[in-house]
C-alpha positions as CSV (number, residue, x, y, z in Angstrom):
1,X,37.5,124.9,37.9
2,X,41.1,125.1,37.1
3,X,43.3,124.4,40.1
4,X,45.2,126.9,41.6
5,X,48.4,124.9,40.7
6,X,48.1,124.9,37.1
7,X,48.5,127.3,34.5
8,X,46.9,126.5,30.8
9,X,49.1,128.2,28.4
10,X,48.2,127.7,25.2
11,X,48.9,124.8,22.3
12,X,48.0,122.2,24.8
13,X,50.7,123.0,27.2
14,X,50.4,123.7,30.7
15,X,52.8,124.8,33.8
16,X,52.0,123.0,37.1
17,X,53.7,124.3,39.8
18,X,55.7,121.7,41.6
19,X,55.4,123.7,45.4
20,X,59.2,123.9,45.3
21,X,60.4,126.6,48.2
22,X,57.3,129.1,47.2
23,X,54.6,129.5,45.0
24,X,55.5,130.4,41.5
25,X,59.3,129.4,42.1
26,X,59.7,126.2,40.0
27,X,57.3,124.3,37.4
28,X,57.1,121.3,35.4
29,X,55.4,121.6,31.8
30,X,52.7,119.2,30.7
31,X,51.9,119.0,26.9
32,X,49.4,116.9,25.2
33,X,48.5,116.4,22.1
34,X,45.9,113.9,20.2
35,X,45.5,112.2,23.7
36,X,48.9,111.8,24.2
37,X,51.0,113.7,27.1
38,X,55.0,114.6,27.9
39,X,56.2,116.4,31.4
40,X,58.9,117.8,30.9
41,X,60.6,118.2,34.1
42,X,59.1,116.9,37.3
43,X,60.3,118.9,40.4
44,X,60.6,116.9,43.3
45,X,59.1,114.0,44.7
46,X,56.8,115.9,46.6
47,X,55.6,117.5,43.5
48,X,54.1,114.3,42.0
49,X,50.9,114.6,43.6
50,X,50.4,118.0,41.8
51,X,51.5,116.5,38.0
52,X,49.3,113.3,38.6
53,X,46.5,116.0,39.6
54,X,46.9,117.8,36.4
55,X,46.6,114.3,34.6
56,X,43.3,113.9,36.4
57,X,42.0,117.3,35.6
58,X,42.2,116.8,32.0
59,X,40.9,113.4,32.1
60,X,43.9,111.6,30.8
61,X,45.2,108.2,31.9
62,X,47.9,107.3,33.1
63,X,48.6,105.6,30.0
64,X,48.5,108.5,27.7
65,X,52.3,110.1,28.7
66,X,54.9,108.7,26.6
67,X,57.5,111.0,27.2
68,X,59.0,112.0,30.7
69,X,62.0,114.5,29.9
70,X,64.0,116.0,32.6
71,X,66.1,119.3,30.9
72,X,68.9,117.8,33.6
73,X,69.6,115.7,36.1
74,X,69.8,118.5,39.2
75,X,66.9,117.2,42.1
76,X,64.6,120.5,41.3
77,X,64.3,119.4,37.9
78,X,64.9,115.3,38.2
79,X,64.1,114.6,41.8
80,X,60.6,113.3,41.1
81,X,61.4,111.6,37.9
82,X,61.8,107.9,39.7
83,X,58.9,108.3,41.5
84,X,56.6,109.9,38.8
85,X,57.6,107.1,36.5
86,X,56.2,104.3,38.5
87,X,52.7,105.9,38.1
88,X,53.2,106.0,34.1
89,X,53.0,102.1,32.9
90,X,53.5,103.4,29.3
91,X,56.2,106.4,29.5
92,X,59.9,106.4,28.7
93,X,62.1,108.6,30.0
94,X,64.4,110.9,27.6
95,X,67.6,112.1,29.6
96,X,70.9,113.5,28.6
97,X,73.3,110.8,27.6
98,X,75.7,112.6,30.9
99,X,72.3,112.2,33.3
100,X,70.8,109.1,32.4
101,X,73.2,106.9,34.3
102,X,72.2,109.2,37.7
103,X,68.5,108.8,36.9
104,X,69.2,104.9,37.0
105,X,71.5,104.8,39.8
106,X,70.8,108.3,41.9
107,X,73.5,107.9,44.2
108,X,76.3,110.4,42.9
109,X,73.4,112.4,42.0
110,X,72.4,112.5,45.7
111,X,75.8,112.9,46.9
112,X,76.3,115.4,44.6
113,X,73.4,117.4,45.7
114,X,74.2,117.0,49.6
115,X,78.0,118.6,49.0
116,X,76.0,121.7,47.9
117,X,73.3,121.4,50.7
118,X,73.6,119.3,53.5
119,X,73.2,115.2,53.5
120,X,70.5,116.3,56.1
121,X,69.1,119.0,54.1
122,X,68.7,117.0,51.0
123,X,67.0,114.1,52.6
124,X,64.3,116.5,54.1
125,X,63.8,118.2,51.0
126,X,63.9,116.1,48.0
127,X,63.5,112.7,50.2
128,X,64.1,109.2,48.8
129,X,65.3,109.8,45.0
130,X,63.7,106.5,43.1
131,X,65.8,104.6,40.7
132,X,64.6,104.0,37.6
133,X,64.9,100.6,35.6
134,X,67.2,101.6,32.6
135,X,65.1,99.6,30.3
136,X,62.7,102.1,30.7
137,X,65.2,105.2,29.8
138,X,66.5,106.5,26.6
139,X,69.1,109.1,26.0
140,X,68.9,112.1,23.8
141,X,71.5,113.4,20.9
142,X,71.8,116.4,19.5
143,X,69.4,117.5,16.7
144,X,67.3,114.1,17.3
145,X,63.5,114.7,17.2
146,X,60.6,112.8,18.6
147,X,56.7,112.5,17.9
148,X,54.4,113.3,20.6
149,X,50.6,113.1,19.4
150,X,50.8,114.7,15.5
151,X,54.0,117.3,16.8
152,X,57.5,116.8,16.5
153,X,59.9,117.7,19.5
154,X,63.7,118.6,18.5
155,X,66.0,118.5,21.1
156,X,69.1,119.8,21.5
157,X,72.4,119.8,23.5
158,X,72.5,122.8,25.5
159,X,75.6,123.1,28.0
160,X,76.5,126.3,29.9
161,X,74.4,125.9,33.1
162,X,75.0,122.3,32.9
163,X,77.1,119.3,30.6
164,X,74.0,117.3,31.2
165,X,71.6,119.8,30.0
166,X,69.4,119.2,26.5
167,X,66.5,121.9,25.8
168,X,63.5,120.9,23.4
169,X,61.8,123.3,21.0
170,X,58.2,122.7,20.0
171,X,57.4,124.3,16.5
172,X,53.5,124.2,17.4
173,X,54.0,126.9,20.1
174,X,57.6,128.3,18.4
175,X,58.9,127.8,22.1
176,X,61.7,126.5,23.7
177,X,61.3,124.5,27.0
178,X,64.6,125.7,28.4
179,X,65.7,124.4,32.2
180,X,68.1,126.8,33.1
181,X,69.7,127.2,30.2
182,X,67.8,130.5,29.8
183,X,68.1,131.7,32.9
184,X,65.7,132.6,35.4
185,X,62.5,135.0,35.6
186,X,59.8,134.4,38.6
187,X,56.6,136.0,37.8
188,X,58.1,138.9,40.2
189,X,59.9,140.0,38.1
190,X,57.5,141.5,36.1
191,X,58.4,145.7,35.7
192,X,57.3,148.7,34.3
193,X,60.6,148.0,31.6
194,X,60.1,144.7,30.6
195,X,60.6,141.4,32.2
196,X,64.0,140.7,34.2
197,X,65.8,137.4,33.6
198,X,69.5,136.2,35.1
199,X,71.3,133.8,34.7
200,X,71.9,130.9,37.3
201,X,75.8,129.3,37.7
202,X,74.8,126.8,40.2
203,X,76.9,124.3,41.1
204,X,79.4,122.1,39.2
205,X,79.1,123.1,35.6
206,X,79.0,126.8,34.9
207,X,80.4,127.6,31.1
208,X,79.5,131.0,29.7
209,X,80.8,130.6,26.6
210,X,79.1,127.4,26.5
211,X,76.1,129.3,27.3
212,X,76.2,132.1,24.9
213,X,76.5,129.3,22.3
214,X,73.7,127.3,24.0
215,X,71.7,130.5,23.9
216,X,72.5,131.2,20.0
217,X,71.3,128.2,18.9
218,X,67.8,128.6,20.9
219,X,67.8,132.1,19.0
220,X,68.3,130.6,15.6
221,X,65.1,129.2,15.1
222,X,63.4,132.5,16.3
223,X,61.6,132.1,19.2
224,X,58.2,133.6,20.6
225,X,58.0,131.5,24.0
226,X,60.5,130.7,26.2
227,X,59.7,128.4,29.0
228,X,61.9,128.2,31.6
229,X,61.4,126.0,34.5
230,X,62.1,129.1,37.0
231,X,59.6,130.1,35.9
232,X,56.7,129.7,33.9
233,X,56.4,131.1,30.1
234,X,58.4,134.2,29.0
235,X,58.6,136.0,25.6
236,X,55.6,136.6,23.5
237,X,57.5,137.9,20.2
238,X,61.0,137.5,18.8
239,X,61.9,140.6,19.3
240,X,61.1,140.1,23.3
241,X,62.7,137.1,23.3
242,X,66.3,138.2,21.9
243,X,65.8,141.0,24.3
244,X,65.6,138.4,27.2
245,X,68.9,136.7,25.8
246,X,70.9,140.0,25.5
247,X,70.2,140.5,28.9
248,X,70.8,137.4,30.4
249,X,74.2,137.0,28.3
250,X,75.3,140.5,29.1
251,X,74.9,139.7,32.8
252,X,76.5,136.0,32.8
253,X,79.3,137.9,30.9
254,X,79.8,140.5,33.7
255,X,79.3,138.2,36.5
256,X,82.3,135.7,35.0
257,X,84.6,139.1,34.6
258,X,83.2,139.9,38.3
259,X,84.6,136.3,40.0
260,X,87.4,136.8,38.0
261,X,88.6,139.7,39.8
262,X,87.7,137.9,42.9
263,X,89.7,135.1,42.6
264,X,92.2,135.7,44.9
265,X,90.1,138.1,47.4
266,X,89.7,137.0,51.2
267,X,86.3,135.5,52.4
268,X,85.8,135.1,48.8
269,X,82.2,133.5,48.8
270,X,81.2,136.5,50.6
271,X,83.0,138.4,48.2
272,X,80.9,136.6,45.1
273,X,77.5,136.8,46.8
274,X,78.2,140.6,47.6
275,X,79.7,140.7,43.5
276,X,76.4,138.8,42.2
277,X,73.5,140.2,44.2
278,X,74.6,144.0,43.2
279,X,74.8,143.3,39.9
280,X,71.2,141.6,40.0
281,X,70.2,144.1,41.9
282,X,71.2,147.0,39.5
283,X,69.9,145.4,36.4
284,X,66.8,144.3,37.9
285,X,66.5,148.0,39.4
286,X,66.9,149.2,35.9
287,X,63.9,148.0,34.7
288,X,61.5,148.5,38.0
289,X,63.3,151.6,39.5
290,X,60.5,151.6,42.3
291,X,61.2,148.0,43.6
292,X,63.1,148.3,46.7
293,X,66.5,146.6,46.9
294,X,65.5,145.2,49.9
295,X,62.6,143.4,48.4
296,X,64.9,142.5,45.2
297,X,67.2,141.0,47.8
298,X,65.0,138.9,49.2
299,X,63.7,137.2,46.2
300,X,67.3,136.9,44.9
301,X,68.9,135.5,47.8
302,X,68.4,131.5,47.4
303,X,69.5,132.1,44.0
304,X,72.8,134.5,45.0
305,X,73.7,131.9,47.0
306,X,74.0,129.3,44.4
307,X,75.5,131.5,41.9
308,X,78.3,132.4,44.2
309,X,78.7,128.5,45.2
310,X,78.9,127.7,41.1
311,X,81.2,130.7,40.3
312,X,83.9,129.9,43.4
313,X,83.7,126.2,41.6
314,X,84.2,127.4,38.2
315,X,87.2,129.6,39.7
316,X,88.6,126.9,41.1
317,X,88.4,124.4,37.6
318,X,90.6,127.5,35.9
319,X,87.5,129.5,34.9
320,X,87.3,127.7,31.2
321,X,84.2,127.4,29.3
């Protein structure tokens, strides 16, 4: 029996929930090939149990993951690398050249992460963030491809959610494992026309034109699947996928020219949150015009938050990028 916090996809990948704030809110991908294994992304510390499970479940060693790839560095997609990695004797770590050193030495990372949450908050979520021995890491470029099993992984450098973001395509499945680079879409947001996906400015490194070019690579080797780590596999054809990237660029575009026009306005974080949850909202409400707004808040609201957090800090660096 398949446990209830892994999701088979297909071409030997599978999405294992991580139990990050909900169900069905953040997931790490496992994919395996001729006996071997890759997670990419880990979740938190907490959330190793649940990736070690899934190793179990297919009966595969320990031995058999090579790869551990974290799409960045930020603690929902890195936090458990440390600690996941003293569980895998044979597995390297692959990390953007800009997040490697904070995989290594997690202390800016961690200080980082409790400027934007709370030095309390951070300890009693993400807990004691393991170094790892930088023997054991490598560090991506862009373009450079790797073997896993009989498949090749490409991986590219992907800013515009974050400089320290790299997302990896997989021809086998013709999908891209994408971090937040492609936004966000929880199983919730599933409507009657078509998925809904938004983009996520979280704090320090929001770029939209970085993105848009980030986003017009992914689209250049026309993509069916798109697996984003909020969450869970999205697409199905080309033509859904470029659908999901208008969407999500159109709204990362209005959301910029929204701050912009807030930039001088009192209480301005309120002023963002108010700016980013109504456009959410709207779009969202476009495509499931019986969802209440109320519910649509709700699900939104950890992720209005950070938006208006990354979009004040992108305001502040001259709104470039």
């Amino acid at each position: 029996m398949t446990p209830d916090f892994i999701a088979p996809l297909s071409h030997g990948i599978f999405a294992i929930d991580t139990g990050f704030v909900r169900p069905h809110f953040d997931v790490a991908y496992l994919m395996v090939d001729a006996g071997r294994a890759a997670f990419i992304d880990t979740g938190l510390n907490s959330s190793v149990p649940n990736l070690l499970a899934a190793l179990d479940w297919l009966g595969l060693a320990r031995d058999a993951v090579d790869w551990v790839i974290p799409t960045h560095v930020h603690l929902d997609h890195a936090g458990g690398a440390g600690l996941l990695m003293q569980q895998l004797p044979h597995a390297t770590l692959l990390a953007h050249p800009r997040g490697a050193p904070h995989l290594i030495d997690p202390g800016a990372l961690v200080a980082g992460a409790s400027a934007v949450y709370g030095a309390d908050e951070v300890a009693r979520i993400y807990g004691q963030i393991q170094p790892i021995a930088s023997e054991r890491v490598q560090t991506s470029s862009d373009g450079q491809r790797i073997r896993l099993g009989e498949r090749e992984l490409l991986l590219i450098d992907s800013p515009g959610h974050a400089r320290h973001h790299h997302c990896i395509w997989d021809g086998a499945s013709r999908g891209w494992f994408t971090g937040d680079t492609f936004g966000i879409s929880y199983p919730e947001c599933d409507a009657p026309g078509g998925r809904y996906i938004f983009p996520t400015s979280t704090p320090v490194q929001f770029e939209p034109e970085a993105l848009h070019r980030s986003v017009q690579r992914m689209l250049e080797q026309a993509p069916v699947w798109m697996y984003p780590t909020h969450c869970g596999r999205i697409g199905g054809s080309e033509a859904e996928v470029k659908r999901l990237a208008a969407l999500l660029l159109e709204q990362a575009d209005t959301m910029a020219a929204g701050a912009r026009e807030l930039i001088a306005a009192p209480e301005r974080h309120a002023a963002l949150k108010r700016s980013v949850e109504a456009l959410f909202s709207d779009r969202w409400h476009w495509l499931d015009p019986g969802r209440k707004q109320a519910e649509i808040a709700e699900l939104i609201a950890i992720d209005v938050e950070l938006n208006a957090q990354g979009l004040g800090v992108w305001l502040d660096r001259g709104a470039r990028g």
